[in-house]
Every structure is written in structure tokens, then in C-alpha cells.
N, CA and C atoms of all chains as a GROMACS GRO file, in nm:
protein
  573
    1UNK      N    1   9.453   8.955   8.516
    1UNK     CA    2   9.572   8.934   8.600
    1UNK      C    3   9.609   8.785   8.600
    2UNK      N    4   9.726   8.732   8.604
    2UNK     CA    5   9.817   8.642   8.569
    2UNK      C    6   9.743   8.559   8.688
    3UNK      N    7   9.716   8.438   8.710
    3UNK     CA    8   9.703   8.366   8.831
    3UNK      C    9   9.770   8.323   8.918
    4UNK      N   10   9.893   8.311   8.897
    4UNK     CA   11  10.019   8.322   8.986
    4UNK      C   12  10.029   8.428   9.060
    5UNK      N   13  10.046   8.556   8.958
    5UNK     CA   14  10.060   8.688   9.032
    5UNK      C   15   9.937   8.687   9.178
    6UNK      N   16   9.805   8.659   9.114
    6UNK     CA   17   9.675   8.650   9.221
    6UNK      C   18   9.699   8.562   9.324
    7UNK      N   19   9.751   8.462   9.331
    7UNK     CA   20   9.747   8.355   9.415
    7UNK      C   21   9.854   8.374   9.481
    8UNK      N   22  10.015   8.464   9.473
    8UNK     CA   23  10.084   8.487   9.502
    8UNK      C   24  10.030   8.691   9.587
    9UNK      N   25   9.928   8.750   9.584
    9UNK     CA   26   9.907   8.853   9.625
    9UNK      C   27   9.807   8.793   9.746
   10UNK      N   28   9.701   8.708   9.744
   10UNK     CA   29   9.640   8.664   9.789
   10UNK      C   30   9.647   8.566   9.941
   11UNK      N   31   9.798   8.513   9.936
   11UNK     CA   32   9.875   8.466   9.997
   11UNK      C   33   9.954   8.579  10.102
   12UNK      N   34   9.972   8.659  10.004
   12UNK     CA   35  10.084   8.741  10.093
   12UNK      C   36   9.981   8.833  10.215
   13UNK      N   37   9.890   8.902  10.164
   13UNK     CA   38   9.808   8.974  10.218
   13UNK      C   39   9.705   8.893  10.358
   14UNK      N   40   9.686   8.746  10.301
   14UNK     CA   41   9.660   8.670  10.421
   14UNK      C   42   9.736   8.620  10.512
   15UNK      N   43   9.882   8.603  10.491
   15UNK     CA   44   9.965   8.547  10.592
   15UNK      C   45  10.045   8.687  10.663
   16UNK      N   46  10.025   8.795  10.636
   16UNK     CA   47  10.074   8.841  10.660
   16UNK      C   48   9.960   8.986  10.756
   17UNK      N   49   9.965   8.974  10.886
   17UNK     CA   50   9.901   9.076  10.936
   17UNK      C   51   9.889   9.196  10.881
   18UNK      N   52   9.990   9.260  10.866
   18UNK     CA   53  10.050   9.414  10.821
   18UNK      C   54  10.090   9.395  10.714
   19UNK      N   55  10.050   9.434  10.621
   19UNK     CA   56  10.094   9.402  10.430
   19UNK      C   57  10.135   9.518  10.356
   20UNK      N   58  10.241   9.566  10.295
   20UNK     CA   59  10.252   9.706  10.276
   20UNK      C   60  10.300   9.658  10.175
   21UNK      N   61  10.235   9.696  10.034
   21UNK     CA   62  10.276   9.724   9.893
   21UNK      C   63  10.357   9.849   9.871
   22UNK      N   64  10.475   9.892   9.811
   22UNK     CA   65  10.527   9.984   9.830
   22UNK      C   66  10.631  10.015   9.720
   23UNK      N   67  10.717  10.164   9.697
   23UNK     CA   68  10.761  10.133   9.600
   23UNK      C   69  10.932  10.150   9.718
   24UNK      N   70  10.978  10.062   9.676
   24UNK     CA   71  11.144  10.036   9.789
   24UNK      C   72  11.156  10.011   9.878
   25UNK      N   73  11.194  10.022   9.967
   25UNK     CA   74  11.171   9.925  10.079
   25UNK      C   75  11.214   9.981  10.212
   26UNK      N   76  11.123   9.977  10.352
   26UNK     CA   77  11.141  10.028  10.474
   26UNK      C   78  11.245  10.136  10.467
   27UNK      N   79  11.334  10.046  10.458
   27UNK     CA   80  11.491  10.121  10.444
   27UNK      C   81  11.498  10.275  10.345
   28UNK      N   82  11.487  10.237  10.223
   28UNK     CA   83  11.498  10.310  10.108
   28UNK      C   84  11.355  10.296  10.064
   29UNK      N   85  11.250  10.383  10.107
   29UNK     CA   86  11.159  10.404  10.008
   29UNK      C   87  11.197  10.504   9.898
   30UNK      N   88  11.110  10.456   9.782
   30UNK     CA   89  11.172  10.549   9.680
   30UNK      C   90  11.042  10.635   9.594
   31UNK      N   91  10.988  10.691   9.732
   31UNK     CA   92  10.853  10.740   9.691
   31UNK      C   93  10.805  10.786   9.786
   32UNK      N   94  10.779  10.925   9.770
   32UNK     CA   95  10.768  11.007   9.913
   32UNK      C   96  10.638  10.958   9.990
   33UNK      N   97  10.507  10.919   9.873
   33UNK     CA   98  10.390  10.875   9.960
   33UNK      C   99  10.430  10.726  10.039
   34UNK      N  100  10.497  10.646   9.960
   34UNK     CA  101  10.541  10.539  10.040
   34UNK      C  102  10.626  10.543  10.191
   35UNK      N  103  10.708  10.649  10.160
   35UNK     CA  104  10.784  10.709  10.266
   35UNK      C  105  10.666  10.748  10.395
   36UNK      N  106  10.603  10.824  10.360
   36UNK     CA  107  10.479  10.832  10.428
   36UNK      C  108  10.394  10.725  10.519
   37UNK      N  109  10.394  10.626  10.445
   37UNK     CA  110  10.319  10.501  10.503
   37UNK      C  111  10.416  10.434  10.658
   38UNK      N  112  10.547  10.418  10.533
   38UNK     CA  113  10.643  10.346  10.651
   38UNK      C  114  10.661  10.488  10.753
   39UNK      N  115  10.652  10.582  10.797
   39UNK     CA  116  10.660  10.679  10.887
   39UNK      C  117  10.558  10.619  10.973
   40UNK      N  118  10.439  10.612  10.905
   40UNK     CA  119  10.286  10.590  10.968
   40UNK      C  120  10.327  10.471  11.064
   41UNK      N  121  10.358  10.360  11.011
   41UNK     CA  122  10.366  10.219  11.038
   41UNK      C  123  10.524  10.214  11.150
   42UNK      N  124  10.571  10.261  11.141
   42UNK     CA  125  10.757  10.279  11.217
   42UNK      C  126  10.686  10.385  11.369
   43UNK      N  127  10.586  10.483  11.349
   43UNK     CA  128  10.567  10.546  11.452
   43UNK      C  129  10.490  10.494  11.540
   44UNK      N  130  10.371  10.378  11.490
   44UNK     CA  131  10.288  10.303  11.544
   44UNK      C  132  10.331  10.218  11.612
   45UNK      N  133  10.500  10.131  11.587
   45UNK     CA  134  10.568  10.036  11.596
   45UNK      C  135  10.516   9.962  11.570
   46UNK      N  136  10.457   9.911  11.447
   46UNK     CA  137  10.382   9.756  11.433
   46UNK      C  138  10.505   9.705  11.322
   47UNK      N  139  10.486   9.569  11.393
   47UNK     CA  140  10.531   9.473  11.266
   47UNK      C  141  10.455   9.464  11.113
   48UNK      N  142  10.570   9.465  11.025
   48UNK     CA  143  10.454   9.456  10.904
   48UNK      C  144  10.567   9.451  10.821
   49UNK      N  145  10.543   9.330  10.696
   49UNK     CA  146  10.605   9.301  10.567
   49UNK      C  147  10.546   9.358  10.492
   50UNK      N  148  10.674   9.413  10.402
   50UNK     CA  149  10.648   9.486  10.273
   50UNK      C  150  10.689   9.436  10.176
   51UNK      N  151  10.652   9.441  10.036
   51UNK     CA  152  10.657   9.416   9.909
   51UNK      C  153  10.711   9.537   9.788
   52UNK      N  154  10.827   9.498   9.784
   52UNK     CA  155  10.908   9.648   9.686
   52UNK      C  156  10.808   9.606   9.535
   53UNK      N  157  10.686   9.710   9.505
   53UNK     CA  158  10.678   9.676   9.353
   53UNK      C  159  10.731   9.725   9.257
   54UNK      N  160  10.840   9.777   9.272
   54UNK     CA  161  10.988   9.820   9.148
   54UNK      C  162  11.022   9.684   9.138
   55UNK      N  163  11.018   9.617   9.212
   55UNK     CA  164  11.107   9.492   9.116
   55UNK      C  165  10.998   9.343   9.075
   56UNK      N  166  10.882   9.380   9.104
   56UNK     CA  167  10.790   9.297   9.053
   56UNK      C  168  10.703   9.374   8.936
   57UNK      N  169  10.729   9.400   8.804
   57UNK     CA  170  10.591   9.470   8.739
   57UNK      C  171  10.476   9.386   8.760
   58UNK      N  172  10.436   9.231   8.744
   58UNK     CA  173  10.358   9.192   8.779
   58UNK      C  174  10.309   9.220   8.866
   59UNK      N  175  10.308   9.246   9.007
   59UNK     CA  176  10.268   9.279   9.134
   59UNK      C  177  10.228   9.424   9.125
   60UNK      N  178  10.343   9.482   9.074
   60UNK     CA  179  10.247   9.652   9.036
   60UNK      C  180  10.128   9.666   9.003
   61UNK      N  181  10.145   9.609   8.880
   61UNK     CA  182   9.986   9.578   8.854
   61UNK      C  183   9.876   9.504   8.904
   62UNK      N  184   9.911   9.411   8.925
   62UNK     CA  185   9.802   9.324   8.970
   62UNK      C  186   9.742   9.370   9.106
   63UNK      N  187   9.801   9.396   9.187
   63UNK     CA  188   9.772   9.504   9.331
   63UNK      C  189   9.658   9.612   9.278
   64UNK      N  190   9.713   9.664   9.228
   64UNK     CA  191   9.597   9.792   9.146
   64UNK      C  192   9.468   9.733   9.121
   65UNK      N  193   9.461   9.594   9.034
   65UNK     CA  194   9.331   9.534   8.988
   65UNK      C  195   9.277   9.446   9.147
   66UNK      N  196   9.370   9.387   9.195
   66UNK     CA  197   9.337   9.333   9.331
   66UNK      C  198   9.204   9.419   9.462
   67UNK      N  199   9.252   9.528   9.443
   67UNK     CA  200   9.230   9.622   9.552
   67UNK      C  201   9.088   9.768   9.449
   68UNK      N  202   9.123   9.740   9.326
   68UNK     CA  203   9.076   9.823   9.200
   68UNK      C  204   9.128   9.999   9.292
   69UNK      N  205   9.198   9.997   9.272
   69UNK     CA  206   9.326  10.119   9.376
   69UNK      C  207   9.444  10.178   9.256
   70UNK      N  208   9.421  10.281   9.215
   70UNK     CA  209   9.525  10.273   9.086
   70UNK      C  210   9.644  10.329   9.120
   71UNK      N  211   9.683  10.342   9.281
   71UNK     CA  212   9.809  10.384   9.293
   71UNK      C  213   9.853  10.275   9.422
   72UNK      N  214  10.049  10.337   9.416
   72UNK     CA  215  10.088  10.241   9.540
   72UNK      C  216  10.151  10.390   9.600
   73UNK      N  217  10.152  10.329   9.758
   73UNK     CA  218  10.170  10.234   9.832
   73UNK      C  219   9.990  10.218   9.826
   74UNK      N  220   9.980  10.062   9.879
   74UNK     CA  221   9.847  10.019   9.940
   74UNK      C  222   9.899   9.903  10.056
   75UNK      N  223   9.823   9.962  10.207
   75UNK     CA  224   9.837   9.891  10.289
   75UNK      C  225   9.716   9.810  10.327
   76UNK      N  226   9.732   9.704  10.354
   76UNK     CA  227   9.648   9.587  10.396
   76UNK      C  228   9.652   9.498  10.577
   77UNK      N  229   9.570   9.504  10.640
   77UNK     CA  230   9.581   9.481  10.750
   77UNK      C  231   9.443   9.370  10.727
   78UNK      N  232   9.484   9.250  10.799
   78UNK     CA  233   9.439   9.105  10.783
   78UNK      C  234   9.341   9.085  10.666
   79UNK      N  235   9.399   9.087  10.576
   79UNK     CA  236   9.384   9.081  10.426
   79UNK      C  237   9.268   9.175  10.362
   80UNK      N  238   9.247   9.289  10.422
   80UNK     CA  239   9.191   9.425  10.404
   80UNK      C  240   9.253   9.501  10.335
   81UNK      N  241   9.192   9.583  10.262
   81UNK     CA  242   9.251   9.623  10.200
   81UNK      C  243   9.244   9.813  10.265
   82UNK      N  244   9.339   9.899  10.334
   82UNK     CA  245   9.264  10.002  10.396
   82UNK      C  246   9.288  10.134  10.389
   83UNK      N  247   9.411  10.129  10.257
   83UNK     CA  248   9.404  10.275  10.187
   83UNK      C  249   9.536  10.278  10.159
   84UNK      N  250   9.577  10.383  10.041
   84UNK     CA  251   9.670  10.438  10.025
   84UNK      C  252   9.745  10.558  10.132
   85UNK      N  253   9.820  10.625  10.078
   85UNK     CA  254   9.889  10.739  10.192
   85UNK      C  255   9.787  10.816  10.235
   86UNK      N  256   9.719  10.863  10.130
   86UNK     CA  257   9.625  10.958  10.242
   86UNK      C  258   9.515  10.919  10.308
   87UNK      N  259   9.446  10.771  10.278
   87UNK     CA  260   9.340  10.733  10.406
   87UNK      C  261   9.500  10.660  10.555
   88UNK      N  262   9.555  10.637  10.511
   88UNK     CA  263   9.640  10.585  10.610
   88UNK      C  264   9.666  10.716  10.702
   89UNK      N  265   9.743  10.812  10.636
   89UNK     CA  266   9.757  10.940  10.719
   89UNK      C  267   9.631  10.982  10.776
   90UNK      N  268   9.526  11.026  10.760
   90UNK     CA  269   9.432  11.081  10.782
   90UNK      C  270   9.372  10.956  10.904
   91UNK      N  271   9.326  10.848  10.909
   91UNK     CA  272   9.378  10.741  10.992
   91UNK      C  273   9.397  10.770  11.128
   92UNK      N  274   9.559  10.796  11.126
   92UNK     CA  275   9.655  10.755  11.159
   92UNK      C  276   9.674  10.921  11.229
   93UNK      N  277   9.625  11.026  11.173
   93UNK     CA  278   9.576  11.164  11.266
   93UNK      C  279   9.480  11.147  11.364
   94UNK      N  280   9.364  11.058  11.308
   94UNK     CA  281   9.226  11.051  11.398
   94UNK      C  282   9.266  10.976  11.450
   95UNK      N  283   9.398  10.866  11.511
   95UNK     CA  284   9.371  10.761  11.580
   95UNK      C  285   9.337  10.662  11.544
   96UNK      N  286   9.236  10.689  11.408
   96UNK     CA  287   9.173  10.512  11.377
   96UNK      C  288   9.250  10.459  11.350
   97UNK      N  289   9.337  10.463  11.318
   97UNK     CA  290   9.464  10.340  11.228
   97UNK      C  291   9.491  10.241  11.395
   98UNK      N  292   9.544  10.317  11.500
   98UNK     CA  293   9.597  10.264  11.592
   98UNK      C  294   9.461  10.178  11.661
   99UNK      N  295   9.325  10.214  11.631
   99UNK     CA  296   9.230  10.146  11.674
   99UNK      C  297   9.193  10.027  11.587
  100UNK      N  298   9.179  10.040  11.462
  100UNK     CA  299   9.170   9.875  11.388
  100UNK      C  300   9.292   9.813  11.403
  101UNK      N  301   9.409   9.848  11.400
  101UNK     CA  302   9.498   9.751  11.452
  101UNK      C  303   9.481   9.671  11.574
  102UNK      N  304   9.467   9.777  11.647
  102UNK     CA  305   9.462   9.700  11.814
  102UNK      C  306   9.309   9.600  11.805
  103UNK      N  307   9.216   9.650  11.705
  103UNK     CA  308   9.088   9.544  11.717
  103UNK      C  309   9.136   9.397  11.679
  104UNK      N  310   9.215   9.448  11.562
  104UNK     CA  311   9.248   9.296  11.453
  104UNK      C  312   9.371   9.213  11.545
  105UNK      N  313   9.392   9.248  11.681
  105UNK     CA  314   9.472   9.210  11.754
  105UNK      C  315   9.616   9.205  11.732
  106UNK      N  316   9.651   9.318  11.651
  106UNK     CA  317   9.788   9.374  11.663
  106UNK      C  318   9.896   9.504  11.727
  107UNK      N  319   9.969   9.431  11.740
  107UNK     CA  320  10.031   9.522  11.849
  107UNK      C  321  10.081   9.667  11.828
  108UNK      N  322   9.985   9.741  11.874
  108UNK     CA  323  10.039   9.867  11.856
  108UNK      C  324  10.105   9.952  12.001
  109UNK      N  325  10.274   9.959  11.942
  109UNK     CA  326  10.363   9.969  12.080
  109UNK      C  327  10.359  10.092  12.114
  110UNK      N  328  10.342  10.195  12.019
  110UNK     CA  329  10.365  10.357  12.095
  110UNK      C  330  10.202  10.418  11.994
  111UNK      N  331  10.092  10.393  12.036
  111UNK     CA  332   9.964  10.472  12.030
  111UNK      C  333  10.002  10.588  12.001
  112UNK      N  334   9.952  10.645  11.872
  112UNK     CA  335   9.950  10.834  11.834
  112UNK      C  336   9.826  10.811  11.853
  113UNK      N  337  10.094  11.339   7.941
  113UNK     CA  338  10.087  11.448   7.927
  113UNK      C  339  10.017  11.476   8.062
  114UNK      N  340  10.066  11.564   8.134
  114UNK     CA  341   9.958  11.601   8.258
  114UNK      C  342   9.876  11.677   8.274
  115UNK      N  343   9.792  11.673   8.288
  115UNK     CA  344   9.644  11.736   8.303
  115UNK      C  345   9.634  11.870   8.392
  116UNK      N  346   9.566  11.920   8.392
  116UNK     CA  347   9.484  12.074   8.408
  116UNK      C  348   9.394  12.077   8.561
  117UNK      N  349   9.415  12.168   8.660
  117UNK     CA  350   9.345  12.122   8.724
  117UNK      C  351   9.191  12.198   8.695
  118UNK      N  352   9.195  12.232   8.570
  118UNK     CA  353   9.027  12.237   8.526
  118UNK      C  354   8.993  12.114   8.492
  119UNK      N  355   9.080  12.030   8.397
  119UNK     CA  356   9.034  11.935   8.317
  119UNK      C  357   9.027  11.798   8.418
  120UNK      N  358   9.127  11.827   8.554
  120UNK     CA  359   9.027  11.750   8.686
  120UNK      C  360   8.927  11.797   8.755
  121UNK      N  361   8.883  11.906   8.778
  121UNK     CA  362   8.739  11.978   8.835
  121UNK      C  363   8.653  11.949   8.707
  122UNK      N  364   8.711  11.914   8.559
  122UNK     CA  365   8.541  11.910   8.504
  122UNK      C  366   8.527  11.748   8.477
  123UNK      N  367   8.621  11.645   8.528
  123UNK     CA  368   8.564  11.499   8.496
  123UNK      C  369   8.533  11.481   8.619
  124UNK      N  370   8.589  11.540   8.743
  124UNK     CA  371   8.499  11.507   8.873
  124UNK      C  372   8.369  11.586   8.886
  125UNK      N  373   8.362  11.675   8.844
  125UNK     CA  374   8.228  11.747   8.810
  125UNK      C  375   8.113  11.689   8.731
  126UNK      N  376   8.157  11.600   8.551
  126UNK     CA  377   8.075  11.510   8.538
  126UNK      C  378   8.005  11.436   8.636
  127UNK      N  379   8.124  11.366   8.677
  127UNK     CA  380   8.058  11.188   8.748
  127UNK      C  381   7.972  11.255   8.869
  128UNK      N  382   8.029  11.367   8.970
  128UNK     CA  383   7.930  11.418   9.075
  128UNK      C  384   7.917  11.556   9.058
  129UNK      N  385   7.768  11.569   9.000
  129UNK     CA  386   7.744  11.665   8.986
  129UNK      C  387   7.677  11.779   9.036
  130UNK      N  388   7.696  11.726   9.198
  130UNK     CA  389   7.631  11.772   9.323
  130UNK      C  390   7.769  11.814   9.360
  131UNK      N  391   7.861  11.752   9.333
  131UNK     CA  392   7.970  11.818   9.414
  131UNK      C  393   8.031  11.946   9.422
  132UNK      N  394   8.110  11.945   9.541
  132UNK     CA  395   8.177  12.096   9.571
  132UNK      C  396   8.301  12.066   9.543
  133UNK      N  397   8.439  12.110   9.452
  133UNK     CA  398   8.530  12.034   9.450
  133UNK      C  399   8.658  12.134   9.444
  134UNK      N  400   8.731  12.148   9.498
  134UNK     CA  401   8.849  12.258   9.528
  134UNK      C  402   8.948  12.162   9.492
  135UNK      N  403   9.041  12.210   9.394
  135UNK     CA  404   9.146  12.156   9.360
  135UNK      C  405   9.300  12.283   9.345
  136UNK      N  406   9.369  12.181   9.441
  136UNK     CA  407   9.466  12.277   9.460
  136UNK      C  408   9.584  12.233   9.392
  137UNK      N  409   9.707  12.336   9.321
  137UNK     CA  410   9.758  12.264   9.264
  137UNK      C  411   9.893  12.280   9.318
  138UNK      N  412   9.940  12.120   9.403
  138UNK     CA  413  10.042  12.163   9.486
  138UNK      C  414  10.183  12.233   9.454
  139UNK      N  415  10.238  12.174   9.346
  139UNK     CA  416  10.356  12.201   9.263
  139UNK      C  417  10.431  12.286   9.188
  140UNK      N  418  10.244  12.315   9.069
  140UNK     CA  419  10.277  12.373   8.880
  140UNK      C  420  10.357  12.327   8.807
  141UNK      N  421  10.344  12.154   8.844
  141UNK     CA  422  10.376  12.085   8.740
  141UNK      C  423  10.304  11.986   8.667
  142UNK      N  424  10.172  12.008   8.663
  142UNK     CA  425  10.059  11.943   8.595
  142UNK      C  426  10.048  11.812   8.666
  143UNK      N  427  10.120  11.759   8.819
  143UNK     CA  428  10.093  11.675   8.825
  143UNK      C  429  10.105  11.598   8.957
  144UNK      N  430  10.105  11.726   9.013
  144UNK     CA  431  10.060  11.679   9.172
  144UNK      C  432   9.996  11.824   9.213
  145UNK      N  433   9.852  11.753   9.280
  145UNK     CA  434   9.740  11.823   9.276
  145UNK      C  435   9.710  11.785   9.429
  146UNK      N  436   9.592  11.846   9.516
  146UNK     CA  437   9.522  11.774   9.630
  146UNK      C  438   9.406  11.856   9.604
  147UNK      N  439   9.253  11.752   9.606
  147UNK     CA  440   9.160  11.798   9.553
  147UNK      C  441   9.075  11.781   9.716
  148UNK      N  442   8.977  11.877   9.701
  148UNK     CA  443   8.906  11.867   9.850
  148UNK      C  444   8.731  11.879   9.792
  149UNK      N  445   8.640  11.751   9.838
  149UNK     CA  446   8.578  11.758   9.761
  149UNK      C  447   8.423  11.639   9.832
  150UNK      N  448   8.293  11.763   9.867
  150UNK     CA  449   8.180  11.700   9.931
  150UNK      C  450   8.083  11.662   9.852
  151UNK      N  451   8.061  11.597   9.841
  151UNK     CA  452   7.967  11.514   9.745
  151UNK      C  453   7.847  11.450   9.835
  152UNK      N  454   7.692  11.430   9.801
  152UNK     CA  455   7.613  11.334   9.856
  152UNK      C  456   7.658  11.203   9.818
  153UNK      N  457   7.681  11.182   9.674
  153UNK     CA  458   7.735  11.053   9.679
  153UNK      C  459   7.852  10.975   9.759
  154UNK      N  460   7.912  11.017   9.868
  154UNK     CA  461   7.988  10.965   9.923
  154UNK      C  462   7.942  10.958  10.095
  155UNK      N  463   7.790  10.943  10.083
  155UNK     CA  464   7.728  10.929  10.236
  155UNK      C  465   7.743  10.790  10.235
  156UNK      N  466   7.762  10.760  10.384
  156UNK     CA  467   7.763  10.640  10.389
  156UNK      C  468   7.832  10.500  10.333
  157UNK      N  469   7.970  10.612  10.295
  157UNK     CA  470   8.072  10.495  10.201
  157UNK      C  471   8.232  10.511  10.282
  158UNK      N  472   8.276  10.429  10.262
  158UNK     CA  473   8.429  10.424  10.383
  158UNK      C  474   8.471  10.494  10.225
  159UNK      N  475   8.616  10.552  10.319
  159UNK     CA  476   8.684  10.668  10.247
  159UNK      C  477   8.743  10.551  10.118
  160UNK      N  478   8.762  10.433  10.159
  160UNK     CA  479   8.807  10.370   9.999
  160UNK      C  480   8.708  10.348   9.887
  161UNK      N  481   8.616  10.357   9.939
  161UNK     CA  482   8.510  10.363   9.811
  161UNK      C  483   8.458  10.518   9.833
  162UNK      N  484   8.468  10.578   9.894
  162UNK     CA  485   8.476  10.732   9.833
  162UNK      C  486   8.568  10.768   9.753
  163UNK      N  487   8.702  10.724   9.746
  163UNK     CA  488   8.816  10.768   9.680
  163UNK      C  489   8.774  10.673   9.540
  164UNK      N  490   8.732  10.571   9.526
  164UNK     CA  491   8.742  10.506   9.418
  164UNK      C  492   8.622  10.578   9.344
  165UNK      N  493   8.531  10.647   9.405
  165UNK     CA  494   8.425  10.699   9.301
  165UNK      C  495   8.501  10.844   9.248
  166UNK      N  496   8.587  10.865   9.269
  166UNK     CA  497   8.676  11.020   9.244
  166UNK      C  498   8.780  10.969   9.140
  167UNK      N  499   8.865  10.818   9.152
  167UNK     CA  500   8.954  10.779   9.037
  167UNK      C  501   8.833  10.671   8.927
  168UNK      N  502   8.710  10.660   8.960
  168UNK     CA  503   8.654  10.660   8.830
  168UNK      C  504   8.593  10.721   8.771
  169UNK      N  505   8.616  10.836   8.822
  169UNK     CA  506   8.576  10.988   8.781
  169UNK      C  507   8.679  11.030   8.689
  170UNK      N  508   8.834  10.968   8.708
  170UNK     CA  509   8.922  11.044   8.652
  170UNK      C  510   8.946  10.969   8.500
  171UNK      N  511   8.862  10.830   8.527
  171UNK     CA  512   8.868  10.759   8.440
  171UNK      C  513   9.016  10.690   8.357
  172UNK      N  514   9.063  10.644   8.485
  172UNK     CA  515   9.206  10.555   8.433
  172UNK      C  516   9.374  10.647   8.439
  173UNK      N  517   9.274  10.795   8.415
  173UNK     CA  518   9.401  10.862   8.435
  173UNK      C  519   9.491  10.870   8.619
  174UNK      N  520   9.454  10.849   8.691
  174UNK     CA  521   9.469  10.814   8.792
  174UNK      C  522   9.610  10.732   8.836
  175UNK      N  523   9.724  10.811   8.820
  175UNK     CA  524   9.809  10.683   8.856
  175UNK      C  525   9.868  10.638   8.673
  176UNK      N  526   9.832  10.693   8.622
  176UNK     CA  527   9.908  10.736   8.455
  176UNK      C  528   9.922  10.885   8.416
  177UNK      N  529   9.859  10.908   8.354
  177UNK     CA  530   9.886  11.062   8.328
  177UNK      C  531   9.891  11.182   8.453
  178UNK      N  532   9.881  11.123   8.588
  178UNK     CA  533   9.805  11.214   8.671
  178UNK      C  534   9.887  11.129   8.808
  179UNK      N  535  10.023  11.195   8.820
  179UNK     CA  536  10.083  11.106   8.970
  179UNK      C  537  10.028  11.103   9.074
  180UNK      N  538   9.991  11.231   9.121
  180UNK     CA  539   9.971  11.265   9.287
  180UNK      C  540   9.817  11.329   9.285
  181UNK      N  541   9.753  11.280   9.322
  181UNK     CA  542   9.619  11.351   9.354
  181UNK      C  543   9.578  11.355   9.493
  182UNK      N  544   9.602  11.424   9.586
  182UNK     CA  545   9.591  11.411   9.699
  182UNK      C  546   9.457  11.415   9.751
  183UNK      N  547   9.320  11.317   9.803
  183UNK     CA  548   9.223  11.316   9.819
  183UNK      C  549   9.188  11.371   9.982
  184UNK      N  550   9.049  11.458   9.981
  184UNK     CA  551   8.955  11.464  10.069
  184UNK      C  552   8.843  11.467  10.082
  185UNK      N  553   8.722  11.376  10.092
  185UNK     CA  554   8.717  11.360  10.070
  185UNK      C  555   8.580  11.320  10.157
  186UNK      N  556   8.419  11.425  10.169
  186UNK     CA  557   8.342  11.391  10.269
  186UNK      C  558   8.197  11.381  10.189
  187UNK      N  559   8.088  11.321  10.269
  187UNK     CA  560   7.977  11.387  10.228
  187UNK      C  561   7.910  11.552  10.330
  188UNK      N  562   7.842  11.574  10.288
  188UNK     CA  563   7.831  11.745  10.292
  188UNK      C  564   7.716  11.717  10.455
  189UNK      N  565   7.821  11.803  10.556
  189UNK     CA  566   7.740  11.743  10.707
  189UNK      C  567   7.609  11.869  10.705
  190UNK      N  568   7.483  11.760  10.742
  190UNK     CA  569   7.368  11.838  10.719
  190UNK      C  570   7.320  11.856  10.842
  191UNK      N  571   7.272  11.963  10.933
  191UNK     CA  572   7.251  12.005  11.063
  191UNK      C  573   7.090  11.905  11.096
   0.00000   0.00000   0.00000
């Protein structure tokens, strides 16, 4: 992986509490598991930046080798790396999602 | 080309060969699947390194030849 790309994934995932690799964006996901995530993350109400990787191939990839995860979406919570759609859903059924958030001291506004 | 959901029950069958592995095939289009699947090897491992011992099971196909694999993904609860 490119060292830019790394130092530029590495960055994002640390400054950013809620990190959502994804394919389109909040608005327009263009990928039903991604669609999935932002449901997860929109019902929780947490803040969280996302990264469209349709318009980065670098980042497509390099995310995959980053995380060794060979699909997207991959969400990251304080530079963790903590699953694709189905550990997020599954999560996010049991409650745990809304409990490591609230540990890592983020705000989770409407608890499922 | 998309794969078989034999020819995913027999590379997850290689790598764990203790496992129990039900693969369902959501679609019948070779390429979205959800596999349900207890293994000893996945005691004592968070579900991301359980899932990663199942896509290096699939050996790369994962996310290329093979879109949707929907994981579950336990070790086998012993009384």
C-alpha cells in the first residue's frame, strides 16, 4: 500500500471518532450493506464521517489491507477497527454497538 | 465467475475441519450467500477475527469473485 494512501487512512480513522468507509455517501449510499451501516449509525444518532471509496480506488484498497477486511463498508470507532455490516448489525441488535460507543465516550442520542 | 455454495462449504470445510457450516443461498445468483457456521476454532476470538479466519478460508475470493457472504459466526456452546 502506497504511503500516502496509509498515512492518509491512518489519519482519518484517528481524528475522527466514528469513521465509516463506505461505498456513496450518507445521503446516497450505493450499496445496500453500506446502506445498512448508515441505518445502524443514523438510528443510534452518532456523529460520524464517512469516506465514499467509489471515488478513491486507492482507499478501496488500501482499507482492505489496513483492517486485512476484504470488503466495504468497514466502520471504525477511535481508530478500531469493528466490523463490516454484519458484525455492526448483529452489534447493534445486542446493544453492544450502543455500549462501546457510549464507553469510547460518544454520544449515543436514541439507545436501541 | 461466481462460485457454488458447495465450492464455499468445501474451502471452509478445508481450513475448519471441525466445523458445522450451513450455507444458504440468498439470491441463485452465485453470489450472495449467508453462511452460518460453529467452529472450535473461533473460541475465544472477537467476531472480526472469527470472520477473518472464514475469508482466509475463502482464500482471496472474498470480495472478488464472491460479493455478499453474509457471516455467522460462533464457537459450538458446550454445557
Amino acid at each position: 500500500m502506497d504511503t500516502s494512501i496509509l498515512t492518509r487512512i491512518q489519519s482519518d480513522v484517528q481524528n475522527n471518532k466514528v469513521m465509516l468507509y463506505m461505498k456513496g455517501t450518507p445521503v446516497f449510499p450505493q450499496c445496500g450493506f453500506s446502506a445498512a451501516v448508515v441505518a445502524v449509525l443514523n438510528n443510534l444518532g452518532v456523529d460520524y464521517h464517512s469516506e465514499n471509496v467509489l471515488e478513491d480506488p486507492g482507499i478501496r484498497q488500501g482499507i482492505k489491507e489496513y483492517a486485512n477486511w476484504p470488503t466495504i463498508p468497514q466502520l471504525y470507532v477511535k481508530g478500531e477497527f469493528v466490523g463490516g455490516c454484519d458484525i455492526v448489525r448483529e452489534m447493534y441488535e445486542t446493544g453492544e454497538l450502543a455500549q462501546v460507543l457510549t464507553d469510547a465516550g460518544i454520544e449515543v442520542r436514541s439507545a436501541a | 465467475m461466481p462460485m457454488s455454495a458447495g465450492e464455499i462449504e468445501q474451502m471452509i470445510r478445508s481450513a475448519l475441519p471441525d466445523a458445522d457450516v450451513r450455507i444458504e443461498d440468498l439470491r441463485g445468483d452465485g453470489d450472495h450467500y449467508a453462511a452460518y457456521i460453529v467452529s472450535d476454532a473461533f473460541k475465544g476470538k472477537s467476531r472480526v477475527a472469527q470472520h477473518q479466519l472464514v475469508y482466509a478460508a475463502l482464500q482471496g475470493r472474498m470480495g472478488t469473485e464472491l460479493h455478499a457472504l453474509s457471516l455467522q459466526t460462533k464457537a459450538p456452546d458446550r454445557a
